[in-house]
PDB file with one MODEL, atoms N, CA, C and O in Angstrom:
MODEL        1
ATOM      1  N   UNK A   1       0.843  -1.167   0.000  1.00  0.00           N
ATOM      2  CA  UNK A   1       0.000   0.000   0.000  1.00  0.00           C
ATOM      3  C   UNK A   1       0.892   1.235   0.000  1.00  0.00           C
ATOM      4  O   UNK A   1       1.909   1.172   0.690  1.00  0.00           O
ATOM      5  N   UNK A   2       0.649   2.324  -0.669  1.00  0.00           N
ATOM      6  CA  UNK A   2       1.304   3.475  -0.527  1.00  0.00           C
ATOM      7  C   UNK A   2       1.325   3.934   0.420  1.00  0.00           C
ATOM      8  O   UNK A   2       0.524   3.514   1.255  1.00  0.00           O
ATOM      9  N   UNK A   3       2.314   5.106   0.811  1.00  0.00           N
ATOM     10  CA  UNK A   3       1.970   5.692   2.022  1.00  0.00           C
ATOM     11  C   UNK A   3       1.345   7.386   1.831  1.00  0.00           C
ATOM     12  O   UNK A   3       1.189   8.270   2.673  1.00  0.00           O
ATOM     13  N   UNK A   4       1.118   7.365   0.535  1.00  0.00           N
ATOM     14  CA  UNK A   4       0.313   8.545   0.269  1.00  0.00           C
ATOM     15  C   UNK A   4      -0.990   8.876  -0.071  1.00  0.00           C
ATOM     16  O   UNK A   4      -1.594   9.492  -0.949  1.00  0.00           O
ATOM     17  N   UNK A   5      -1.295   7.978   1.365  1.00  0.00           N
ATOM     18  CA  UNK A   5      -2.721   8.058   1.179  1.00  0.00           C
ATOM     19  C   UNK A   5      -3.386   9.428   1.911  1.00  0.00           C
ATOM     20  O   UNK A   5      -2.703  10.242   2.533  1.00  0.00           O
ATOM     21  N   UNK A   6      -5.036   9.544   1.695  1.00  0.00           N
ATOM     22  CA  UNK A   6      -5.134  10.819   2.408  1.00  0.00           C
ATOM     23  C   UNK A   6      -5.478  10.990   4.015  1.00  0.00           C
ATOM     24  O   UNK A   6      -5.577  12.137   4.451  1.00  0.00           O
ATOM     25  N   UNK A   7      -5.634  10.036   4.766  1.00  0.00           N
ATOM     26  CA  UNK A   7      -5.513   9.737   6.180  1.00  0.00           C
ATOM     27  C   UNK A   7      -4.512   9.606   6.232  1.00  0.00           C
ATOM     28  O   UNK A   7      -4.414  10.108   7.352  1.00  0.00           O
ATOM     29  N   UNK A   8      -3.276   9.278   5.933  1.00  0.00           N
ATOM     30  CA  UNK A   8      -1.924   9.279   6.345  1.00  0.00           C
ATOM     31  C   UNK A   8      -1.846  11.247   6.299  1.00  0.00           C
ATOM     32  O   UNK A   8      -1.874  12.069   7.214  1.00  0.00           O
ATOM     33  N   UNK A   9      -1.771  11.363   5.184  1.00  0.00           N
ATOM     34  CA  UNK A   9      -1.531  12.917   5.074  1.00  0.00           C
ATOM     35  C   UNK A   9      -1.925  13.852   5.876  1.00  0.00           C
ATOM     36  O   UNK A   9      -1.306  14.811   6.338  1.00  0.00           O
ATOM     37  N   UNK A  10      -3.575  13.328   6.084  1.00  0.00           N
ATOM     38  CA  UNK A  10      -4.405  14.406   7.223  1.00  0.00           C
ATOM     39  C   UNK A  10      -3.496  14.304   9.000  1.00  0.00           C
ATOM     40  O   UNK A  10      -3.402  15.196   9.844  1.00  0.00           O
ATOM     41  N   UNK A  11      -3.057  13.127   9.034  1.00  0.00           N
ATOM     42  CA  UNK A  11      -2.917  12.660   9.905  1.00  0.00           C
ATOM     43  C   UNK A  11      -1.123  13.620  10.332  1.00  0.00           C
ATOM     44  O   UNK A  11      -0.762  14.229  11.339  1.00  0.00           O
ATOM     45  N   UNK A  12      -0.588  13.392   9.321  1.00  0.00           N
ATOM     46  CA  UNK A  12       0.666  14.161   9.166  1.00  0.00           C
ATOM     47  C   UNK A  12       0.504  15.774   9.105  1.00  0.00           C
ATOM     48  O   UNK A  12       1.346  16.377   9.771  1.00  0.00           O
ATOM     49  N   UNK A  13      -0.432  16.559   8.420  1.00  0.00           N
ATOM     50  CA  UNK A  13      -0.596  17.647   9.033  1.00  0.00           C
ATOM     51  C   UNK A  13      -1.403  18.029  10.201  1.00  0.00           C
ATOM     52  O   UNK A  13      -1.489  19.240  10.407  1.00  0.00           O
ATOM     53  N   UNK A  14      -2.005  17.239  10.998  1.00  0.00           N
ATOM     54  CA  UNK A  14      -2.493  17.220  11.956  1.00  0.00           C
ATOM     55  C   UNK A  14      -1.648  16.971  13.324  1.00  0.00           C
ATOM     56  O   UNK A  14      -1.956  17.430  14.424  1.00  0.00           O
ATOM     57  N   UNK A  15      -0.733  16.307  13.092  1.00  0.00           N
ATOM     58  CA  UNK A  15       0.278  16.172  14.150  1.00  0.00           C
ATOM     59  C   UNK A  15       1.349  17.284  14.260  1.00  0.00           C
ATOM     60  O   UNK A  15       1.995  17.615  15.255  1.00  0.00           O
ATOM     61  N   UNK A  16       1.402  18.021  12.405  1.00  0.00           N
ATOM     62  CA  UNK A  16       2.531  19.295  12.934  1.00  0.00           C
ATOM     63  C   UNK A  16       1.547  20.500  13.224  1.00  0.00           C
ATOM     64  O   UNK A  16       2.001  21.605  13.524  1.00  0.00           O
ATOM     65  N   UNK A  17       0.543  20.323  13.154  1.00  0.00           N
ATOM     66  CA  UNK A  17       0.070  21.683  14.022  1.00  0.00           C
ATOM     67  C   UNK A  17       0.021  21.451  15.235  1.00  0.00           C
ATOM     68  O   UNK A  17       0.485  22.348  15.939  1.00  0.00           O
ATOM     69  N   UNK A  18      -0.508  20.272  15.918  1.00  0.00           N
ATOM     70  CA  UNK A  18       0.184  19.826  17.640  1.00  0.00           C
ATOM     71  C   UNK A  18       1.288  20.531  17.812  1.00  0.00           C
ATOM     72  O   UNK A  18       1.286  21.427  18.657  1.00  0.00           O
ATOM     73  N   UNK A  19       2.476  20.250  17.018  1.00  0.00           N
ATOM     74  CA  UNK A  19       3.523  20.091  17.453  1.00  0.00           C
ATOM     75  C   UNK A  19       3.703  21.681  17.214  1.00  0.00           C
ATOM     76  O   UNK A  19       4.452  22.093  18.100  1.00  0.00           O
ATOM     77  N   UNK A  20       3.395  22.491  16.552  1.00  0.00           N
ATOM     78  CA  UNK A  20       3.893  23.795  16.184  1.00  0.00           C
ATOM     79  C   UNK A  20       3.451  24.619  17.535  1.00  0.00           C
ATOM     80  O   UNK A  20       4.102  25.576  17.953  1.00  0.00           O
ATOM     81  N   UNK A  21       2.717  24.315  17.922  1.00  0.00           N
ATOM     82  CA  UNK A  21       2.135  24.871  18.996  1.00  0.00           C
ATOM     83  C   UNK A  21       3.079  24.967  20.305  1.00  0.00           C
ATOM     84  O   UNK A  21       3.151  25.975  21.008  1.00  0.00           O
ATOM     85  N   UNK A  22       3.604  24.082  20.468  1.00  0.00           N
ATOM     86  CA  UNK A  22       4.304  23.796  21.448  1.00  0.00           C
ATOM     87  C   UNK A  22       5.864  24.271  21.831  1.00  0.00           C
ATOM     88  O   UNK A  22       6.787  23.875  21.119  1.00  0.00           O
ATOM     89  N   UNK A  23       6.078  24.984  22.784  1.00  0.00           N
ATOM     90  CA  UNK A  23       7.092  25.957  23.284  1.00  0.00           C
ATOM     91  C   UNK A  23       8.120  25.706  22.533  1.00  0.00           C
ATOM     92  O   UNK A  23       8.344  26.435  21.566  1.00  0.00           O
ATOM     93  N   UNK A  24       9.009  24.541  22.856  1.00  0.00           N
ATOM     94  CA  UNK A  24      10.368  24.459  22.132  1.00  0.00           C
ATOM     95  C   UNK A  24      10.506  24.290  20.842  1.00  0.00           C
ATOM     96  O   UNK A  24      11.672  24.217  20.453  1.00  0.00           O
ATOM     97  N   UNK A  25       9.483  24.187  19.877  1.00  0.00           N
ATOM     98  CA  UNK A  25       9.217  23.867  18.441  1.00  0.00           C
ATOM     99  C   UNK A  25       9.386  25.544  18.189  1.00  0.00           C
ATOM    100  O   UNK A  25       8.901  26.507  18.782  1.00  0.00           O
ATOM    101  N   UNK A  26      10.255  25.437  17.092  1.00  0.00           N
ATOM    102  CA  UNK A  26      10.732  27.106  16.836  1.00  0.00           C
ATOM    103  C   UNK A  26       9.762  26.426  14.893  1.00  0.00           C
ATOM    104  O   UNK A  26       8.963  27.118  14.262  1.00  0.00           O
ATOM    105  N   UNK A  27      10.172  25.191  14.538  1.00  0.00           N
ATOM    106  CA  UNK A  27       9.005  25.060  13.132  1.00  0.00           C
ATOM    107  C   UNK A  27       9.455  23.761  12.819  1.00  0.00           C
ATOM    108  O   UNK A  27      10.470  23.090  13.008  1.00  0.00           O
ATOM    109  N   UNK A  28       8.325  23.628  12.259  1.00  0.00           N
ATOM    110  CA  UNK A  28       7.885  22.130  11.523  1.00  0.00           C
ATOM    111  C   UNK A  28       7.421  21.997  10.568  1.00  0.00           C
ATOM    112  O   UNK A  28       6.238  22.269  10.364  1.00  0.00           O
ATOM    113  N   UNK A  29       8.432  21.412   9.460  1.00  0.00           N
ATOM    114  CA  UNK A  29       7.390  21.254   8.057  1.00  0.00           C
ATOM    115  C   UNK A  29       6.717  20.038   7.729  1.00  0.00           C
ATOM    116  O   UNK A  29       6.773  19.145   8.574  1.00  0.00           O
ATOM    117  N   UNK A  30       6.056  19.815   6.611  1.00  0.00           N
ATOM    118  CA  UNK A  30       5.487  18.615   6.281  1.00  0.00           C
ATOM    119  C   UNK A  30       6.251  18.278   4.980  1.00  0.00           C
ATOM    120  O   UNK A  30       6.515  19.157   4.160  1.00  0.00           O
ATOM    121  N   UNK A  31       6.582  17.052   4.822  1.00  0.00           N
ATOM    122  CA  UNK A  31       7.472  16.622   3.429  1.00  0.00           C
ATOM    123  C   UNK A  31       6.616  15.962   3.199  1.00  0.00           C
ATOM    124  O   UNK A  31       5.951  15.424   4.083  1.00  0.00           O
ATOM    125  N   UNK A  32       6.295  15.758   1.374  1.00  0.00           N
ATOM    126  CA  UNK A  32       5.180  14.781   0.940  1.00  0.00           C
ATOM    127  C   UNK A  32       6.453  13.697   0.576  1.00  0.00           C
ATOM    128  O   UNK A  32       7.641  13.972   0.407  1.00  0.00           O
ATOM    129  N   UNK A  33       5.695  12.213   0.510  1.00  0.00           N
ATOM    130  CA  UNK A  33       6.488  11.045   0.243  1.00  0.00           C
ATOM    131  C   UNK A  33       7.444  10.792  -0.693  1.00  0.00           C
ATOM    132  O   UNK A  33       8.387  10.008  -0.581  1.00  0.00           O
ATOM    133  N   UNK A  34       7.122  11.593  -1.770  1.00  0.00           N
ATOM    134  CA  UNK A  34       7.941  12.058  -2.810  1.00  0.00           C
ATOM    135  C   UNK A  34       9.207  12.862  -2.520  1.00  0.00           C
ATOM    136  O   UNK A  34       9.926  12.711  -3.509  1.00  0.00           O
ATOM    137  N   UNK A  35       9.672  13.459  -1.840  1.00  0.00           N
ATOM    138  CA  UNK A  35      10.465  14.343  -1.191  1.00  0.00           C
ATOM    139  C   UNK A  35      11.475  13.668  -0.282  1.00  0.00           C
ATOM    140  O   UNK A  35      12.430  14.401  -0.024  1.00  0.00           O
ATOM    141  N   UNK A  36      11.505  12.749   0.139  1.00  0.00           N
ATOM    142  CA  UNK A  36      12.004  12.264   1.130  1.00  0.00           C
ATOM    143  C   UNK A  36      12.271  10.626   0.581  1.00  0.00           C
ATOM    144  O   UNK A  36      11.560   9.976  -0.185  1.00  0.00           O
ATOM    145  N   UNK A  37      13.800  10.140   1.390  1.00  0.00           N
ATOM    146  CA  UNK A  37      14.519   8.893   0.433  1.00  0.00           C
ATOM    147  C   UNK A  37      13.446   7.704   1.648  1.00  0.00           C
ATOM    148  O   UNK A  37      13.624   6.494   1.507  1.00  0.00           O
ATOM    149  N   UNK A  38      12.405   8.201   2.757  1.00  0.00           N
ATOM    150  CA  UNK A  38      12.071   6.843   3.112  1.00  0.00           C
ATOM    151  C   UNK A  38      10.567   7.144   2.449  1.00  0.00           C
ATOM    152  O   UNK A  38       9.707   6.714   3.218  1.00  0.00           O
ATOM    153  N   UNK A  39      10.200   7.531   1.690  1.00  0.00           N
ATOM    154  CA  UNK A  39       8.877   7.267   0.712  1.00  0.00           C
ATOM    155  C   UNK A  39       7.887   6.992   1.766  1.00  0.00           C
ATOM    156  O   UNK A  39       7.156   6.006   1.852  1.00  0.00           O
ATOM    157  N   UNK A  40       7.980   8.145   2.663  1.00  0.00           N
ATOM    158  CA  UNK A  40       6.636   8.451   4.139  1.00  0.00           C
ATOM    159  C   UNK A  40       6.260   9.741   4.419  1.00  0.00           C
ATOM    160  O   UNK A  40       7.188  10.546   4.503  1.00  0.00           O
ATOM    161  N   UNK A  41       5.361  10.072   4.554  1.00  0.00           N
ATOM    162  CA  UNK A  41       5.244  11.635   4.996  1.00  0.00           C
ATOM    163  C   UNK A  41       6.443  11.728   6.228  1.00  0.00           C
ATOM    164  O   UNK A  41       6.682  10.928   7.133  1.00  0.00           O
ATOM    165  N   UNK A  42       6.940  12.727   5.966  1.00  0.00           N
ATOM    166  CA  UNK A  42       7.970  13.340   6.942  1.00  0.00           C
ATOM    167  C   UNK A  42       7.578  14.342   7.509  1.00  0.00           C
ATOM    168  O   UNK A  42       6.942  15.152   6.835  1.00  0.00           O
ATOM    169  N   UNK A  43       7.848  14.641   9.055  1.00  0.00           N
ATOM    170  CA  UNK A  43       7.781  15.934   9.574  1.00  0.00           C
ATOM    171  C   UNK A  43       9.309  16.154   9.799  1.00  0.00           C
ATOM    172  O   UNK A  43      10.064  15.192   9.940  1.00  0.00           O
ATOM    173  N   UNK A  44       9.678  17.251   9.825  1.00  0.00           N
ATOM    174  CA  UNK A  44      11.101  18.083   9.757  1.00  0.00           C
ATOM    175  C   UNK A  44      10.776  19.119  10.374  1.00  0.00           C
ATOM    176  O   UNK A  44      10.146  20.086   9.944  1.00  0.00           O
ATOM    177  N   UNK A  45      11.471  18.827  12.050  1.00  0.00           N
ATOM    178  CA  UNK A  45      11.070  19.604  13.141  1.00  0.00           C
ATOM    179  C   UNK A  45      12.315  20.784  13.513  1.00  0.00           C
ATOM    180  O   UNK A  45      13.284  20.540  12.794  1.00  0.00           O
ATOM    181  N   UNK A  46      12.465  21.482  14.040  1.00  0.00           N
ATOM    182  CA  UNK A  46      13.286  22.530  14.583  1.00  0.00           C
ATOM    183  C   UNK A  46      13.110  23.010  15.890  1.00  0.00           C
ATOM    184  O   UNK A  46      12.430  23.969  16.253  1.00  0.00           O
ATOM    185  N   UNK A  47      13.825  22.208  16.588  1.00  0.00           N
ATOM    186  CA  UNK A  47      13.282  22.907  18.374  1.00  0.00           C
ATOM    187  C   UNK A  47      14.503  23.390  19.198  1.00  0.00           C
ATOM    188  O   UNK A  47      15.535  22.720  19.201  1.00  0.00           O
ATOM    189  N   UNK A  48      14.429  24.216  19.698  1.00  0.00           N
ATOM    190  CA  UNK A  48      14.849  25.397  20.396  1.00  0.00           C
ATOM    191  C   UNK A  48      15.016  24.947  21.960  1.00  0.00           C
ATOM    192  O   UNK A  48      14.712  25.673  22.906  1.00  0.00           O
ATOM    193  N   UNK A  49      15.623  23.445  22.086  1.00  0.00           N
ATOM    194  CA  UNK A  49      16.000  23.017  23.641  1.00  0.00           C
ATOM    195  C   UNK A  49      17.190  21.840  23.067  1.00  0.00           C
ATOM    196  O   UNK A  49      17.549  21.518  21.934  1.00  0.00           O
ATOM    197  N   UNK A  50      17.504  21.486  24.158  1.00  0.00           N
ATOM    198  CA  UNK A  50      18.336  20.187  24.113  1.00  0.00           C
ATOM    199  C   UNK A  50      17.666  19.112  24.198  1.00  0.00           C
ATOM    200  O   UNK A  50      16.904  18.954  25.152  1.00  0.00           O
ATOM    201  N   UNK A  51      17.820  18.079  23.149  1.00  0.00           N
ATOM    202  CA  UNK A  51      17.437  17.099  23.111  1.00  0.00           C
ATOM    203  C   UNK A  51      15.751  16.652  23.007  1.00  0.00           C
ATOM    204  O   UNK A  51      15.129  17.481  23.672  1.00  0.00           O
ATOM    205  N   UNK A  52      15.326  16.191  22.735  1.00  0.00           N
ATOM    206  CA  UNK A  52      13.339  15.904  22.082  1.00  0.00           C
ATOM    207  C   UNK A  52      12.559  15.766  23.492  1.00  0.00           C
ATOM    208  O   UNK A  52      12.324  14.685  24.031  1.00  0.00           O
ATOM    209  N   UNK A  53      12.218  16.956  23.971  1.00  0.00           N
ATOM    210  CA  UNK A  53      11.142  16.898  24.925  1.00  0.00           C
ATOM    211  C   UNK A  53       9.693  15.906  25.056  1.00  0.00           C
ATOM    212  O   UNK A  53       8.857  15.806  24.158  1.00  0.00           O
ATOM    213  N   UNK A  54       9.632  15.282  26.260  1.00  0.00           N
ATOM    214  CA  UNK A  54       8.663  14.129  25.947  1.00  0.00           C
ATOM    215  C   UNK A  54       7.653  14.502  26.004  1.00  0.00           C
ATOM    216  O   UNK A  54       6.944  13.598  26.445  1.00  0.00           O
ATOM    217  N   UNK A  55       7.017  15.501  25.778  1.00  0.00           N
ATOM    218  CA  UNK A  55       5.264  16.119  25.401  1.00  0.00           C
ATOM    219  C   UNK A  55       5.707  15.647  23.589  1.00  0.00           C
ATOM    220  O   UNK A  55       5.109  14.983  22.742  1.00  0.00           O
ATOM    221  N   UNK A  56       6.783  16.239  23.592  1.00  0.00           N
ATOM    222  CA  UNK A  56       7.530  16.012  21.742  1.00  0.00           C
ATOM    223  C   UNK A  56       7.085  14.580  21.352  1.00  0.00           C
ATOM    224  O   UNK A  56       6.424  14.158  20.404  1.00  0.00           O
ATOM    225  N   UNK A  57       7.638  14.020  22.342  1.00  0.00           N
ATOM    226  CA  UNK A  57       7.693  12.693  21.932  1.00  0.00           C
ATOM    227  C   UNK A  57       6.303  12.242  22.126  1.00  0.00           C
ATOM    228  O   UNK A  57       6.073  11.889  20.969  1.00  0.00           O
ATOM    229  N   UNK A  58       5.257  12.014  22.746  1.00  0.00           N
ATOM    230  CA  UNK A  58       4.450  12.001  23.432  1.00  0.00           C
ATOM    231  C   UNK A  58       2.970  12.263  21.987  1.00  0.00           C
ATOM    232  O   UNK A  58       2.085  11.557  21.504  1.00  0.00           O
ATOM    233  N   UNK A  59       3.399  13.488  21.832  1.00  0.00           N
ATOM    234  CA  UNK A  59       2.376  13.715  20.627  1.00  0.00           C
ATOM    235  C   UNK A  59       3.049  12.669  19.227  1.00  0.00           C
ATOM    236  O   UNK A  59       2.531  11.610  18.872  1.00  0.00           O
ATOM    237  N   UNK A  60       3.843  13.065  18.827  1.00  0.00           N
ATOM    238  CA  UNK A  60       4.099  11.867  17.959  1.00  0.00           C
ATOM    239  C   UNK A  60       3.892  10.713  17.966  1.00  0.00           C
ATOM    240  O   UNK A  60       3.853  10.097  16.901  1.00  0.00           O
ATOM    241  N   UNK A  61       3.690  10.059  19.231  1.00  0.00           N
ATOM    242  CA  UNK A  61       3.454   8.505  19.603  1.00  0.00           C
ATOM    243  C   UNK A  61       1.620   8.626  19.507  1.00  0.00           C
ATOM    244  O   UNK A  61       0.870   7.670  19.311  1.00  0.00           O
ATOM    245  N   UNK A  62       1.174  10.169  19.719  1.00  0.00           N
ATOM    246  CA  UNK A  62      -0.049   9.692  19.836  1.00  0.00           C
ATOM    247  C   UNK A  62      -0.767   9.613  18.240  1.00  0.00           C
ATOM    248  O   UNK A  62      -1.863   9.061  18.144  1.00  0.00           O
ATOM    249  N   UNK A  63      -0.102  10.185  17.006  1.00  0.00           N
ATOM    250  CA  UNK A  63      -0.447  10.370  16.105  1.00  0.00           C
ATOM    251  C   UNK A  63       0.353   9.345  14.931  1.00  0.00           C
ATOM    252  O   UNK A  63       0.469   9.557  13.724  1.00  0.00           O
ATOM    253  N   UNK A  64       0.837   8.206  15.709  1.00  0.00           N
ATOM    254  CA  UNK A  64       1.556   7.593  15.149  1.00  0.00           C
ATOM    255  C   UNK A  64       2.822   7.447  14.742  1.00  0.00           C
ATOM    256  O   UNK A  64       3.333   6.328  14.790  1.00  0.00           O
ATOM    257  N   UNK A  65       3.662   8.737  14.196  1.00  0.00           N
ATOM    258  CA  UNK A  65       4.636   8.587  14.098  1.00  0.00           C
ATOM    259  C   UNK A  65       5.958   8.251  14.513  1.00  0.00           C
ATOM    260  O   UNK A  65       6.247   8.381  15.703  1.00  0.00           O
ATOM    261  N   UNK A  66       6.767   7.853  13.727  1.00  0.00           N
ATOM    262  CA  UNK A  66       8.564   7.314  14.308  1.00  0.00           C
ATOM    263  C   UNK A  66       9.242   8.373  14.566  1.00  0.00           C
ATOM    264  O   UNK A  66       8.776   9.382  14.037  1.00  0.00           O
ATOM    265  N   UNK A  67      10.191   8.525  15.197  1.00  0.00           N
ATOM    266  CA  UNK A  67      10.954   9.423  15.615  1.00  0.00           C
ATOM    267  C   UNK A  67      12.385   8.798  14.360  1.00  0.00           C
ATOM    268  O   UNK A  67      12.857   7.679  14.561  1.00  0.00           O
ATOM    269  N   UNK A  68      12.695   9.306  13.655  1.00  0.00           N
ATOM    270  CA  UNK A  68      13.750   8.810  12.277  1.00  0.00           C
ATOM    271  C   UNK A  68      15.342   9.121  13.156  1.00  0.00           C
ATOM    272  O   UNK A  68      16.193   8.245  13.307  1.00  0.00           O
ATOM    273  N   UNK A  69      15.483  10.628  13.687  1.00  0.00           N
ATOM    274  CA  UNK A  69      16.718  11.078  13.469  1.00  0.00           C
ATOM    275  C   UNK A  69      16.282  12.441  14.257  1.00  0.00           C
ATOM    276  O   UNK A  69      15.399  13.192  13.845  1.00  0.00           O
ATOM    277  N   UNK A  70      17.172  12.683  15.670  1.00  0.00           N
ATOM    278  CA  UNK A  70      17.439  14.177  16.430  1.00  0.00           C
ATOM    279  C   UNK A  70      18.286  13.987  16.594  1.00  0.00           C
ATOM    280  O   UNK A  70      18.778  12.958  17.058  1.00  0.00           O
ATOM    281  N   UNK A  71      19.003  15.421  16.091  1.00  0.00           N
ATOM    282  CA  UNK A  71      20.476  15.602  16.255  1.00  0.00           C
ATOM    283  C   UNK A  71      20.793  16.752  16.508  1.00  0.00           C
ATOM    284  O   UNK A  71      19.921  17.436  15.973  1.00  0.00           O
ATOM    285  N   UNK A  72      21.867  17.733  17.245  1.00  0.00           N
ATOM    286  CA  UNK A  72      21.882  18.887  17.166  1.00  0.00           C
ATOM    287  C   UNK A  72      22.559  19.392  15.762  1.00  0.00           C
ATOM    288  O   UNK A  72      23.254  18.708  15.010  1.00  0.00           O
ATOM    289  N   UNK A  73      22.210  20.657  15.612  1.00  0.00           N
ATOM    290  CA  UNK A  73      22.436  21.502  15.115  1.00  0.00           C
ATOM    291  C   UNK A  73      22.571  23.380  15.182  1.00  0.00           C
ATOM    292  O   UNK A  73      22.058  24.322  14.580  1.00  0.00           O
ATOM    293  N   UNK A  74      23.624  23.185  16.342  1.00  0.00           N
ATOM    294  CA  UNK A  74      24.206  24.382  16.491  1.00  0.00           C
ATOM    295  C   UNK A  74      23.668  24.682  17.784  1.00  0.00           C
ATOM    296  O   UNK A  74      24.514  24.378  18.625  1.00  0.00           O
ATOM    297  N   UNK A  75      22.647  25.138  18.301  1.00  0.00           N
ATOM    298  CA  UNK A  75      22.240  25.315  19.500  1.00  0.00           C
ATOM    299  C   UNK A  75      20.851  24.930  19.349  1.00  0.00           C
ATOM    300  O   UNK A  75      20.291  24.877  20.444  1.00  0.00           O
ATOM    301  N   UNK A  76      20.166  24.667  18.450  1.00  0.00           N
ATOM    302  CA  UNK A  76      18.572  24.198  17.700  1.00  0.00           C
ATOM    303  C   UNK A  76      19.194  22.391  17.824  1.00  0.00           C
ATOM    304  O   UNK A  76      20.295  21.910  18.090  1.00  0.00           O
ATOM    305  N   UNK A  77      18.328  22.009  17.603  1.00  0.00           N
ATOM    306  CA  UNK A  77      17.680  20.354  17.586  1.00  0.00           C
ATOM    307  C   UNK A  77      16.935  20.463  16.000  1.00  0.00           C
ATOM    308  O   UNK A  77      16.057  21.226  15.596  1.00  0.00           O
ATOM    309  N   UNK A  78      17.535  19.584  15.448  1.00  0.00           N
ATOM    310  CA  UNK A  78      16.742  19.360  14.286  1.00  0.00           C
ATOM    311  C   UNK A  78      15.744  17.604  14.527  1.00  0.00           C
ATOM    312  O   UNK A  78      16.296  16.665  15.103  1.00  0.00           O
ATOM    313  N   UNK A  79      14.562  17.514  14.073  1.00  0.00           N
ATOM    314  CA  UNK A  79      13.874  16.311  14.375  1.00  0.00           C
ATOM    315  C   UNK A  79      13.500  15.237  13.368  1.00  0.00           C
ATOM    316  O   UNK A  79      12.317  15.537  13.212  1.00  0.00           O
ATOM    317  N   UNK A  80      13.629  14.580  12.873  1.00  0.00           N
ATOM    318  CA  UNK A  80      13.132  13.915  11.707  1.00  0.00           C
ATOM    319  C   UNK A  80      12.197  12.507  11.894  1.00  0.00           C
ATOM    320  O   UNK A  80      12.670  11.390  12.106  1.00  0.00           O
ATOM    321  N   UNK A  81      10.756  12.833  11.763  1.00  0.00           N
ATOM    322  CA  UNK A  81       9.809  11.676  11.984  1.00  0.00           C
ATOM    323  C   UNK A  81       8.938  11.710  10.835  1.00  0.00           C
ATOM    324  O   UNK A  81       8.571  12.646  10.124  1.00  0.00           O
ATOM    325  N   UNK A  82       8.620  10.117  10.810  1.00  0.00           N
ATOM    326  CA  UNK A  82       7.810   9.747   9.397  1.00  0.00           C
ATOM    327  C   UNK A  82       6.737   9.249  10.318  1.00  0.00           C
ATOM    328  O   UNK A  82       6.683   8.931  11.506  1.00  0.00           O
ATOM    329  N   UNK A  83       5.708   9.317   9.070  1.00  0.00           N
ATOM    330  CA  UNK A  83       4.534   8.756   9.207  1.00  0.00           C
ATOM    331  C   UNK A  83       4.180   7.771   8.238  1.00  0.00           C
ATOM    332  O   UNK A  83       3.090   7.203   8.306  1.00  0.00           O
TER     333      UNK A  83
ENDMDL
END
């Protein structure tokens, strides 16, 4: 089955507006499946603390998604989760 379906998608912009909301999230985009080498909706997070806060984590688990890849980048956290 693809993963570009449109409940996956709704589901993927529905989890980065959670997440945009939330203090240490400085932004979050949405990557369509096409865009990205694991062929999944991607969110591509940017947060403004050390290391993935577990409300962070927390909403992602509730909307399904994997946590791919947090790493720093400079004094920001970059986040990388598929759906």
């Amino acid at each position: 089955m693809s993963p570009c379906t449109v409940s996956t998608r709704k589901r993927a912009r529905k989890c980065a507006e959670t997440l945009a909301v939330r203090e240490p999230v400085v932004a979050v985009d949405v990557l369509e499946p096409h865009a990205d080498p694991t062929d999944c909706w991607t969110l591509d997070m940017t947060l403004d603390t050390r290391g993935v806060p577990p409300q962070v984590l927390d909403d992602l688990g509730s909307y399904q998604a994997t946590l791919r890849d947090a790493s720093p980048q400079g004094r920001a956290w970059t986040v990388l989760a598929t759906l």
